[in-house]
C-alpha positions as semicolon CSV with decimal commas, in nm:
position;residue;x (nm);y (nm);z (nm)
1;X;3,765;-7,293;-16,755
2;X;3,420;-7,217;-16,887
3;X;3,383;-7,293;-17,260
4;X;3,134;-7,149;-17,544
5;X;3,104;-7,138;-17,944
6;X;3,392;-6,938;-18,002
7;X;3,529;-6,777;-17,694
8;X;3,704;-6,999;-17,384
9;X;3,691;-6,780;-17,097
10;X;3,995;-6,842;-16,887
11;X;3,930;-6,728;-16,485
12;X;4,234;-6,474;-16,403
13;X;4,304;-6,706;-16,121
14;X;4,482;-6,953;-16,302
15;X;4,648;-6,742;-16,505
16;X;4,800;-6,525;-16,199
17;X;4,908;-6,811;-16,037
18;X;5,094;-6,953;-16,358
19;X;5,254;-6,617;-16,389
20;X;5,350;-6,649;-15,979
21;X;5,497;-6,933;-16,004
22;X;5,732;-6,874;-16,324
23;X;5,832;-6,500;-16,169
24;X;5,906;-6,699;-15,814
25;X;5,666;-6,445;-15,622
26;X;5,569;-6,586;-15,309
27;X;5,163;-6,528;-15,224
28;X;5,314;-6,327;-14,921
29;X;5,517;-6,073;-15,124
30;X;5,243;-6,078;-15,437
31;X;5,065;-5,917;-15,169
32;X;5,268;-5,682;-15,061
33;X;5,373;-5,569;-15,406
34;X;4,962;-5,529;-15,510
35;X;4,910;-5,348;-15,151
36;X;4,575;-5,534;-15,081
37;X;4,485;-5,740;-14,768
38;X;4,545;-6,118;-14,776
39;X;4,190;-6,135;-14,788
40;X;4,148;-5,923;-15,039
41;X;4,436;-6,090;-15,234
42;X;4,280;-6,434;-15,221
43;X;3,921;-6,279;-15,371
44;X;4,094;-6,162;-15,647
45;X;4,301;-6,510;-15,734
46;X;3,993;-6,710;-15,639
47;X;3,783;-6,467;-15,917
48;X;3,523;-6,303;-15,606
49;X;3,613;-5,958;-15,685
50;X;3,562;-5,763;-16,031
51;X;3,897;-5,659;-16,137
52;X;3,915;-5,282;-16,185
53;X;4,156;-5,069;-16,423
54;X;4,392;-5,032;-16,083
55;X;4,421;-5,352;-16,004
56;X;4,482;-5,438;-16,374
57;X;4,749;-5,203;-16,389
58;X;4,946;-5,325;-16,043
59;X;4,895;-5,688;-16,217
60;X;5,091;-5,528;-16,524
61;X;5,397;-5,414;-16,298
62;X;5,420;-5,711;-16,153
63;X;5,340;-5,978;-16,358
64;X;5,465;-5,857;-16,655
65;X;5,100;-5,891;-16,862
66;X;4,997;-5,589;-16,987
67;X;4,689;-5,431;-16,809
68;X;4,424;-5,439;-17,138
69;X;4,520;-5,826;-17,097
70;X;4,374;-5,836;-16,742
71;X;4,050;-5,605;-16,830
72;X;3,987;-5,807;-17,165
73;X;3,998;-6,125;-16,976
74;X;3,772;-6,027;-16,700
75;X;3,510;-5,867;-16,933
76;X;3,475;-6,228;-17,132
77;X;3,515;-6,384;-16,801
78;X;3,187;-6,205;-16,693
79;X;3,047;-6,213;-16,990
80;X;3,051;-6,569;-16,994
81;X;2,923;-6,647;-16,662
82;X;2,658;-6,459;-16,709
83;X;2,533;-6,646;-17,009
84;X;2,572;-6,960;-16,795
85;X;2,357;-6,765;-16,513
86;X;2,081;-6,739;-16,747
């Protein structure tokens, strides 16, 4: 978790595999369901790849979190590592 003044920016990692876990979605059929390589899969829960409007809105189907959720969170997640970067 990266924390500044006002904002805590949260990476979507975590918060997918939280949501995993409680919804009992194996990795394997997570997946499946998002139609992305397990190599692909693992960038995105590890936070290596930007999460687009798509992927936000496959997250939405099946995770239940509504896709301005997802795109919110990775534009404060960004946001805030690049103020670190600096």
């Amino acid at each position: 978790m990266i924390k500044s003044n006002k904002v805590i920016a949260i990476p979507r990692g975590a918060i997918i595999k939280e949501r995993l876990d409680e919804r009992n979605i194996s990795k394997k059929e997570f997946i499946v369901r998002m139609e992305m390589s397990k190599m692909d899969a693992n960038k995105l829960i590890n936070d290596e790849i930007l999460l687009t409007k798509d992927i936000a809105l496959k997250l939405e189907l099946i995770l239940e979190i509504p896709y301005k959720f997802w795109l919110n969170l990775e534009e404060i997640y960004r946001g805030k590592l690049k103020m670190i970067v600096r």
